[in-house]
C-alpha positions as CSV (number, residue, x, y, z in Angstrom):
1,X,0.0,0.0,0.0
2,X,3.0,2.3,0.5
3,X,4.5,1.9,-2.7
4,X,0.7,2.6,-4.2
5,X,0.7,5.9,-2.3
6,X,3.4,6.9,-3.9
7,X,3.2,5.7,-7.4
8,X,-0.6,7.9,-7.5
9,X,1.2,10.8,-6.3
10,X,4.0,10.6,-9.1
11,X,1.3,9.4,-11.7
12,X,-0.5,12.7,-10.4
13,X,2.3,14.9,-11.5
14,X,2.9,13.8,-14.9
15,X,-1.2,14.3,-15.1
16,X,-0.8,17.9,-13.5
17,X,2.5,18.5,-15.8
18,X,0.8,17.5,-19.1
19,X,-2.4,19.9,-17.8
20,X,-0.3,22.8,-17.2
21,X,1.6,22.3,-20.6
22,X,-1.5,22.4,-22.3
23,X,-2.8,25.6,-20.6
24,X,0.2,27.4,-20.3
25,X,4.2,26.0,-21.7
26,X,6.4,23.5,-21.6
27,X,8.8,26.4,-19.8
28,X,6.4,27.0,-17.2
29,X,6.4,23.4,-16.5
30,X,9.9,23.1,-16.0
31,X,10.1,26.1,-13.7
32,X,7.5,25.6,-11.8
33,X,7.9,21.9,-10.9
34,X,11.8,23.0,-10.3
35,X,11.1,25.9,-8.0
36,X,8.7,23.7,-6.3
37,X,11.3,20.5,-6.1
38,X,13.7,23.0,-4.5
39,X,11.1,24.4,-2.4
40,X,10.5,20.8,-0.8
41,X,13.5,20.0,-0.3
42,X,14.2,22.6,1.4
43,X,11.5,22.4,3.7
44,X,12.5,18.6,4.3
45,X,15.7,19.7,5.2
46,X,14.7,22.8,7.7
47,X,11.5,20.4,9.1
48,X,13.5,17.1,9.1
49,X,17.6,17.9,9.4
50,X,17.3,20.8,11.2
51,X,14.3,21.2,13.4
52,X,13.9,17.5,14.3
53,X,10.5,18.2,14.0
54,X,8.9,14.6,12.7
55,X,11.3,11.2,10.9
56,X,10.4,9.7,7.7
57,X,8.6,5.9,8.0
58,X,9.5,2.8,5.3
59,X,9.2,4.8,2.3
60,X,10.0,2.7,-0.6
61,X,10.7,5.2,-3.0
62,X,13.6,7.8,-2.2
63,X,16.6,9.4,-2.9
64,X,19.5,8.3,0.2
65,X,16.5,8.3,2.7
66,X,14.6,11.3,1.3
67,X,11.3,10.6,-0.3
68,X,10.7,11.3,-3.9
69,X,7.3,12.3,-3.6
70,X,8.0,15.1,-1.2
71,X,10.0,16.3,-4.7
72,X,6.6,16.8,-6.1
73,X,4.2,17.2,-3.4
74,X,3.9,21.0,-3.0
75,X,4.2,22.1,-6.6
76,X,1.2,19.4,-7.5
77,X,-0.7,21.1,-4.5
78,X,0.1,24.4,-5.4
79,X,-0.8,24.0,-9.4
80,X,-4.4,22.0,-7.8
81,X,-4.8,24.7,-5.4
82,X,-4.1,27.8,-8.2
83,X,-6.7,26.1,-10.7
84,X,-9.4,25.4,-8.4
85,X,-9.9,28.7,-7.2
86,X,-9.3,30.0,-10.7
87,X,-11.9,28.1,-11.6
88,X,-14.9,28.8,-8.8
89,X,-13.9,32.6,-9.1
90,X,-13.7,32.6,-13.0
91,X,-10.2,34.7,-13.3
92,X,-7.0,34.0,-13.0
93,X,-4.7,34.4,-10.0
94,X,-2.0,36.3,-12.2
95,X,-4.6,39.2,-13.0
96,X,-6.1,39.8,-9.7
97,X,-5.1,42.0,-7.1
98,X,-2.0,41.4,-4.9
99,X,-4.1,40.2,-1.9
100,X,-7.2,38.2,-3.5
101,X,-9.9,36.2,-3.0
102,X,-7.8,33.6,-4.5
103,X,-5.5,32.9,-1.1
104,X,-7.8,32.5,1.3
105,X,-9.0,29.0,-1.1
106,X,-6.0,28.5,-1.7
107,X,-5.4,28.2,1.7
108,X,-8.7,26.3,2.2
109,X,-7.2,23.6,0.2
110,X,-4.0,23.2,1.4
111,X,-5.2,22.6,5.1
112,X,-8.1,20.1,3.5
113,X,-5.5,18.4,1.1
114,X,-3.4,18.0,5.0
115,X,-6.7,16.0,6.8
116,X,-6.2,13.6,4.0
117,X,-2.7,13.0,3.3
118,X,-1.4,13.3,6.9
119,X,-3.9,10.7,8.4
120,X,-2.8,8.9,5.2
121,X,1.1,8.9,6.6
122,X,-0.1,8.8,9.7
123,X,-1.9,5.4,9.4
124,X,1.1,3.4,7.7
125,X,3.6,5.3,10.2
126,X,5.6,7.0,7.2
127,X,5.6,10.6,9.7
128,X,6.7,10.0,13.0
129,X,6.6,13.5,14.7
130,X,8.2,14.4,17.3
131,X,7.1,17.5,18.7
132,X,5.3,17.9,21.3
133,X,1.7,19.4,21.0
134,X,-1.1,20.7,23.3
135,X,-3.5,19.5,20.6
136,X,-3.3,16.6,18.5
137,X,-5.7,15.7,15.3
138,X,-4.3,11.8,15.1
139,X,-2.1,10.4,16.3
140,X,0.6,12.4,17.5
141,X,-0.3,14.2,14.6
142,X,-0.4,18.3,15.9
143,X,-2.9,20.8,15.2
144,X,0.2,22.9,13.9
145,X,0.2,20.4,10.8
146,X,-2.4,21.6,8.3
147,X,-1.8,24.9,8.5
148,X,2.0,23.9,7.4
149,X,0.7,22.6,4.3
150,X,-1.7,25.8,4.3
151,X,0.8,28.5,4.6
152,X,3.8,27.4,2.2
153,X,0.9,26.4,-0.7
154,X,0.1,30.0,-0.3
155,X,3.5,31.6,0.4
156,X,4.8,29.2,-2.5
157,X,1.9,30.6,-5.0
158,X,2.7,34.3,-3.9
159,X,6.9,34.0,-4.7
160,X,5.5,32.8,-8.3
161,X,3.3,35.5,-8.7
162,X,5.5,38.2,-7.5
163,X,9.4,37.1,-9.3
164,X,7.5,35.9,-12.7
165,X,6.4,39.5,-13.3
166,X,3.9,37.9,-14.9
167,X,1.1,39.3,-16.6
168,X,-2.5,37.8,-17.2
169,X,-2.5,35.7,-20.3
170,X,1.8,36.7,-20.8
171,X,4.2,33.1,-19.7
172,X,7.4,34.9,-19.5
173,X,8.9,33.0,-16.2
174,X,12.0,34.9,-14.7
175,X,13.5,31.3,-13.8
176,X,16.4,32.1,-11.1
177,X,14.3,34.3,-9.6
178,X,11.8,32.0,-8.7
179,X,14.0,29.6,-8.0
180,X,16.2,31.8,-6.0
181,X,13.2,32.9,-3.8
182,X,12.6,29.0,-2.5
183,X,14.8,29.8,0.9
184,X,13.5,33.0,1.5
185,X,9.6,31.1,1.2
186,X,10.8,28.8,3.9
187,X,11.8,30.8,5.9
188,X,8.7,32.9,5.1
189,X,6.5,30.4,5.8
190,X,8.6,29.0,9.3
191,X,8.2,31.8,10.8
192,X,4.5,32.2,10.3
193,X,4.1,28.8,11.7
194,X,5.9,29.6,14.6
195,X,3.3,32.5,15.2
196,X,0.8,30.3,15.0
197,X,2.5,27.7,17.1
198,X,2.7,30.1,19.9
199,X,-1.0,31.1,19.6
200,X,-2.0,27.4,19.8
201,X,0.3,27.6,23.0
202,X,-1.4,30.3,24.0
203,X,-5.0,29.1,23.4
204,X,-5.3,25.4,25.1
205,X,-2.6,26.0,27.5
């Protein structure tokens, strides 16, 4: 069943990557997924290496102990989460204002998309967290956990948006610019959860 999860995610991004081909380029594609690889690793590193915060389970897929489909994850949630709120407002993230209707879904989905796949981890013990929380969901599983996925999708989406220079309807990717920005979103979206691990503190304590 592990080796399933895994395979449907990377089946998902070569669906995703042939969508976003279609809609937009082959460039975007490569730039996206890329600033999005870097992105997770990233995170991995600063969640996993560093902060000690959870350890990886028997994934069967991975790169000297890191899992490939932590690669892919974000950038697949981040193209779902841009389309769908495209979609049910009927324009396009790139045109609208800098601070848009559009987060606050995107948002939405990432901490939605985080109910599923976490207590999917959490059942076949692939996330072992070690942190300890006033809350859990499952598990040992912390209340901090789907606002993680919440806050990068959104922070990710944003450091697209703002070092493309994109305009609606105009693919001209400024590539090491996005790709440069992937630290400076972790360390973006670290410290906003650390705000909101504090308020959690705050709340049940």
């Amino acid at each position: 069943m592990i080796l399933s999860i895994e395979i449907i995610v990377l089946v998902m991004t070569v669906i995703l990557m042939l969508h976003s081909r279609q809609q937009y380029s082959a460039s975007f594609v490569r730039v996206f997924w890329l600033g999005g690889a870097i992105m997770g690793v990233l995170r991995e590193v600063a969640m996993v290496g560093l902060g000690a915060i959870y350890t990886y389970g028997d994934f069967k897929i991975s790169i000297m102990g890191f899992p490939l489909i932590y690669i892919f994850l974000f950038s697949n949630l981040g193209y779902i989460s841009w389309q769908w709120s495209n979609n049910y407002l009927q324009r396009d993230y790139l045109a609208s204002q800098p601070w848009d209707n559009h987060l606050p879904l995107v948002f939405l989905t990432g901490v939605f998309f985080a109910f599923m796949f976490e207590t999917l981890l959490s059942q076949y013990h692939l996330i072992d967290w070690q942190v300890d929380s006033v809350k859990n969901l499952w598990g040992n599983t912390p209340l901090l956990a789907p606002f993680s996925y919440g806050f990068t999708t959104v922070v990710f989406l944003m450091s697209m948006k703002t070092s493309s220079g994109l305009k609606a309807g105009k693919w001209q990717l400024a590539p090491i610019k996005f790709v440069g920005i992937q630290p400076l979103v972790i360390l973006s979206v670290h410290g906003i959860l650390l705000i909101i691990n504090l308020s959690i503190i705050l709340v049940y304590s």
